[in-house]
N, C-alpha and C positions, 0 to 999 in steps of 0.2 A: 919385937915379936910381931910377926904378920899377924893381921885377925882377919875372920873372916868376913861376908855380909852375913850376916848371922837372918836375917830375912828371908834367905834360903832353908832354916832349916824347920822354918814354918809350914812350908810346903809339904803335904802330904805322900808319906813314904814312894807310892806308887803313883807312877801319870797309866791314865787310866787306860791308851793304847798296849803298853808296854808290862800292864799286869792281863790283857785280855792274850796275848803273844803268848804268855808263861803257860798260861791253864792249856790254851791250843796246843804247844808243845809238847807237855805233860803228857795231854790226852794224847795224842802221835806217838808218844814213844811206849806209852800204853798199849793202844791198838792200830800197831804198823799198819794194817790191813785194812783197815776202814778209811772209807774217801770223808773228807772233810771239805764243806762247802761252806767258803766265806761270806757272809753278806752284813758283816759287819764295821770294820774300817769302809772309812768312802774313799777307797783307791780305784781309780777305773778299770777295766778290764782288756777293753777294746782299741785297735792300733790306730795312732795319730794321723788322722783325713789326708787323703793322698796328695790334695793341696799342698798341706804342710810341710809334707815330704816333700816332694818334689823343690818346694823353696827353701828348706833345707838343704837341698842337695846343692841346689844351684848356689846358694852363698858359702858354701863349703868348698865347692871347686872355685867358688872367686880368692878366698883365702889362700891355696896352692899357688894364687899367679902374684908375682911383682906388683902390677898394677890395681889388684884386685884384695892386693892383700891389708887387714885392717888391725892395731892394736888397738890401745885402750879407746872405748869408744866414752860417750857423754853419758856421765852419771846418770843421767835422768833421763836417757832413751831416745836412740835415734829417731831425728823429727818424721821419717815418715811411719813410724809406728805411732807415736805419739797423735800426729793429723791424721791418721785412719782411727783412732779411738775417738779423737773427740769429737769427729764425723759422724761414724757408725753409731756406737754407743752411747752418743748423748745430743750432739746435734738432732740427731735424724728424728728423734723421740722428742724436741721441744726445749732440750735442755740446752743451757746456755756456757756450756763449758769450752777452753780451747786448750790447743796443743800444750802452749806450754804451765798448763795447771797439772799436767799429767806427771808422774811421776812411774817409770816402768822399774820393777824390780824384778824377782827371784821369787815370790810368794807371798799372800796376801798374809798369810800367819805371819812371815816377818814382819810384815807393816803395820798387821795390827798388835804386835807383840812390842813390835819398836816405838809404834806411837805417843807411845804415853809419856817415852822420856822428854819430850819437849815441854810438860806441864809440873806442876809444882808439886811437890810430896805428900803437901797435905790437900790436894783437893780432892774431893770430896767425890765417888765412883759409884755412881749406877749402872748394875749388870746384870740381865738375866738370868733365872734359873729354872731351866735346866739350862745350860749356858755351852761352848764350844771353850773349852776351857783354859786356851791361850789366852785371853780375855782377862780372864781371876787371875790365874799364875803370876802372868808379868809383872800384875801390879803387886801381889805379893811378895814377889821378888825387888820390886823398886819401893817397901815399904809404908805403903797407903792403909796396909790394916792391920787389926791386930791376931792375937791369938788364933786359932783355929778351935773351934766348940760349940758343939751338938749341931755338928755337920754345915758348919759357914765361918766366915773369918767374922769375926768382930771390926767394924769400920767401915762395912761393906753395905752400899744400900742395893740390896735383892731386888731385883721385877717379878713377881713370880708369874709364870705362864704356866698356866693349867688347865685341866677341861671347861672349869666355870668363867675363865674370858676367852676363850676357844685357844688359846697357847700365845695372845699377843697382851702382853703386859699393860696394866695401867700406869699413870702416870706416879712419879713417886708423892708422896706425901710429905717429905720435905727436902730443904732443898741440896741440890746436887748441883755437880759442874761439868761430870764428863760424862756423856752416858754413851754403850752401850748395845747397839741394833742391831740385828742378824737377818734379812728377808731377802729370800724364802730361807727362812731359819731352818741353822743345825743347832738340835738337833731333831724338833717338833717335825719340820716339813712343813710346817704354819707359813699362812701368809697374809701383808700387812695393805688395807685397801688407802686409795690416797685419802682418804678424809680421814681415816686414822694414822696416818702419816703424815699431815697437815695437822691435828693437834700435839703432836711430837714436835714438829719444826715450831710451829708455834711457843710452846710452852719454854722448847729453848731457849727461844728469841727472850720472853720476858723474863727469862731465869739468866742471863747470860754465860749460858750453858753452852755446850760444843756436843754433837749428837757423831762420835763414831760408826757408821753406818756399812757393813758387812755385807757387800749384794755378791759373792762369791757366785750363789746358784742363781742369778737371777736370767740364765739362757734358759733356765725351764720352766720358765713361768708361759705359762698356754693360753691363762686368761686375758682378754686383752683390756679391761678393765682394772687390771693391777699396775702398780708404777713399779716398773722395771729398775729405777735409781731416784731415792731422794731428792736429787737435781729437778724432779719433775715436780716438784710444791716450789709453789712461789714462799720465796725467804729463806732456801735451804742454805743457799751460797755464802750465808753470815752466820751460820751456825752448825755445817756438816761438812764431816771429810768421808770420801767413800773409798770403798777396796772391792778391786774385783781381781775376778784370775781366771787363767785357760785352765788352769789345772780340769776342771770338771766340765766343761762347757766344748774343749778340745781336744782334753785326752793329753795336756800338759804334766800330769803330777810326777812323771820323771824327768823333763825337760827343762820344768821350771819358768816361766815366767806368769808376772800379774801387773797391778798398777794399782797407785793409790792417786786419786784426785782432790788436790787441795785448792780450791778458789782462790782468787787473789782476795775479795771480800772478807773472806774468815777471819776469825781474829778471837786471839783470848787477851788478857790483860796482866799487867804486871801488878809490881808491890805496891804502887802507886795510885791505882785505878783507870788508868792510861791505854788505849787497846794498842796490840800488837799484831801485827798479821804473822799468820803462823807460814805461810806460802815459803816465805825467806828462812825460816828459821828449819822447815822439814827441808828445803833445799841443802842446806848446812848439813843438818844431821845426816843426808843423804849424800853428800859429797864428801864427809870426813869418813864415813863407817862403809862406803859400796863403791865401789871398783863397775857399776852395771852389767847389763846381763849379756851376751855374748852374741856378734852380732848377727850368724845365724840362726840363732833362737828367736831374734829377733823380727828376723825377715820370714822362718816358718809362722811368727804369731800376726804378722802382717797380711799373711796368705788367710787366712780364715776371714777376714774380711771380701775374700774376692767371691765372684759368684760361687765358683766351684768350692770354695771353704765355706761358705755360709749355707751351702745345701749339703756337704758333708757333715758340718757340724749338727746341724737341723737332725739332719737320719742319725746321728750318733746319738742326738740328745731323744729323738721321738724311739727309738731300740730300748734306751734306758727306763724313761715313762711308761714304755707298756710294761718294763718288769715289775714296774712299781705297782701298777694297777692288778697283777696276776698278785703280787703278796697280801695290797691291800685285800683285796675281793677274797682272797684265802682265807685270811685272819676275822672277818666281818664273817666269814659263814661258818668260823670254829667259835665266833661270840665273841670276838675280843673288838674293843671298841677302840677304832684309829683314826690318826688324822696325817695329812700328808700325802706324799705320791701319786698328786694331781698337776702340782705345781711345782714341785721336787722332786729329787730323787731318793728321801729319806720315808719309809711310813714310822710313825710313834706310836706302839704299839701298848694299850695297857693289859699288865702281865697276870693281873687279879691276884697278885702275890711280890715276892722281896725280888727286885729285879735279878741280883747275882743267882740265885734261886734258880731262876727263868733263863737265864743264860744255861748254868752250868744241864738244866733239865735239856733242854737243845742242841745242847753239846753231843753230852753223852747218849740221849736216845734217838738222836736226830741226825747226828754229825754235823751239828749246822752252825757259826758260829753268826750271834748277835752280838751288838755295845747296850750293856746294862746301862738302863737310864740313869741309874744310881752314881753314874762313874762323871755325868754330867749336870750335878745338882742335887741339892736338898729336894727340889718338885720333879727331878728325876725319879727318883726313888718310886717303883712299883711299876715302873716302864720299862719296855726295850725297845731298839733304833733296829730295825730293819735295812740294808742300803740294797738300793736296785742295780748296783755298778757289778754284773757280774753277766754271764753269756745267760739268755732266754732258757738253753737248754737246763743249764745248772739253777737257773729259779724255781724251771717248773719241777725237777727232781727235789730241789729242798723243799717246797712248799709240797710237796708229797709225802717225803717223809716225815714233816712237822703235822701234817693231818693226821699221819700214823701216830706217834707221839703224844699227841694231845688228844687220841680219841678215848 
């Protein structure tokens, strides 16, 4: 008799995109007539920088020729994508990473969802809450915790980010092996300065800990006082892996590409006490499970590094930040107290009530739809996520009609 992972059915009935879809629909087939304005999920809006295209097109008509034509390419990303990442995005800023620490894939949710299979069953998981909740899932799913009760798994060490540490977690109070890091964090918009980021690398270092590191949004980081990647603390390369992606930075989230960067340095240890560098073993897991990303997608995500891509991308990212700023400055003069959409493209809005509440009031007298913070954590709960990823004009009409609504 087959069985199943029965670790599955720990998981909580609903993923929390796929129950916000349902009420959406509802409501639609309810009132055909009324426009519905999204600014909920972080999908972009806006069409991929004409760089991108254009090098899209052109590796697409190389495909059509004999000489020009390419199968399976290297699991781990054609080297001149690879050497423009660890050029642009980490050389140029100080950090010491190279080509081939890079690993390019299909999405940073895969990687951070895939990551964990390389480490042990029982180690020991520190996670944020309110948290981006591939993060919790997976490990749920690869059996790290227990039960599910009074709204957290049991096994699981919490970060909690709240208004009282401004949404960047403290240090855990005991000890842990894998943690955890989102900056500029979904789904706060919170962001992490390097001397608090340097007691994070730090605390790893003595705890021999592995610090999973999430810089997804870190093109809209504005301040130039914030550290754009982990790599930028001295000591990170022995104790962090990072994941980034075009998806939001380029207008990638239907195209698909990102990259996770694993150091030769890093290293976790066996049953022995013995370290082992992880570089070889995510190499493995990425050459048995991924086929790589295609090699036109490849050479469009190459294009954003050229001039003409990085001043596209720039105007795509600064279009986005001013919606941010028009919801923020909205929500701040209806009294609700936010953080975010300086540095991000999320504001974290608190709802003075039960977030589902505050979604479904939005909906229905707003047509607007929000992500209940509640759908993102126990310290979710009494929040909603605002996203800026939608046209200026449709911001300013929602944040219109949400004045109307909440006056």
């Amino acid at each position: 008799m087959l069985k199943i992972n029965e670790h599955y059915l720990k998981l909580q009935a609903s993923y929390l995109f796929s129950d916000i879809a349902k009420r959406v629909t509802a409501f639609q087939a309810d009132h055909p007539e009324r426009e519905v304005i999204k600014l909920g999920i972080g999908d972009v809006t806006q069409p991929l920088p004409s760089a991108c295209i254009a090098a899209f097109h052109k590796a697409i008509d190389e495909m059509a020729t004999a000489g020009g034509f390419r199968g399976y390419g290297p699991e781990q990303g054609y080297e001149f994508l690879r050497q423009a990442i660890a050029e642009h995005d980490f050389q140029a800023r100080g950090a010491d990473i190279q080509a081939d620490e890079v690993f390019v894939s299909d999405g940073a949710k895969c990687d951070t969802g895939n990551i964990q299979e390389l480490f042990a069953g029982d180690a020991k998981i520190a996670i944020p809450d309110p948290v981006y909740p591939v993060y919790l899932d997976t490990n749920v799913m690869a059996g790290r915790t227990g039960d599910f009760q009074d709204g957290r798994y049991r096994g699981i060490v919490y970060l909690e980010s709240t208004r009282a540490n401004n949404y960047v977690p403290d240090l855990p109070k005991e000890p842990v092996d894998l943690i955890y890091l989102c900056f500029p964090n979904n789904p706060t918009g919170s962001t992490i300065t390097r001397e608090q980021l340097k007691v994070w690398v730090d605390f790893a270092r003595d705890a021999k800990a592995l610090i999973l590191f999430d810089a997804a949004y870190e093109a809209f980081i504005r301040d130039p006082s914030l550290p754009h990647s982990i790599f930028e603390i001295k000591g990170a390369r022995e104790v962090a892996i990072e994941f980034r992606s075009y998806s939001k930075s380029a207008g990638f989230t239907g195209t698909r590409c990102a990259y996770t960067v694993v150091p030769k340095e890093c290293v976790a240890h066996d049953s022995a006490g013995a370290k082992q560098a992880i570089h070889p073993l995510w190499n493995r897991r990425h050459c048995t499970k991924f086929n790589g990303v295609s090699y036109p997608v490849q050479r469009a995500a190459e294009a954003v590094y050229s001039s003409e891509g990085r001043a596209q991308c720039t105007a795509l990212i600064d279009g986005y930040l001013a919606n941010a700023k028009i919801i923020r400055q909205a929500m701040n003069e209806l009294g609700y107290h936010t953080v975010g959409g300086d540095n991000a493209p999320y504001v974290w809005i608190e709802a003075k009530g039960d977030s589902w509440a505050f979604f479904d009031l939005l909906l229905n007298k707003a047509g607007v739809v929000c992500t209940p913070g509640a759908g993102f954590g126990k310290c979710g709960q009494g929040y909603i996520r605002l996203s800026a990823f939608n046209s200026e004009a449709n911001v300013v009409k929602a944040m219109a009609r949400i004045r109307e609504a909440l006056a």
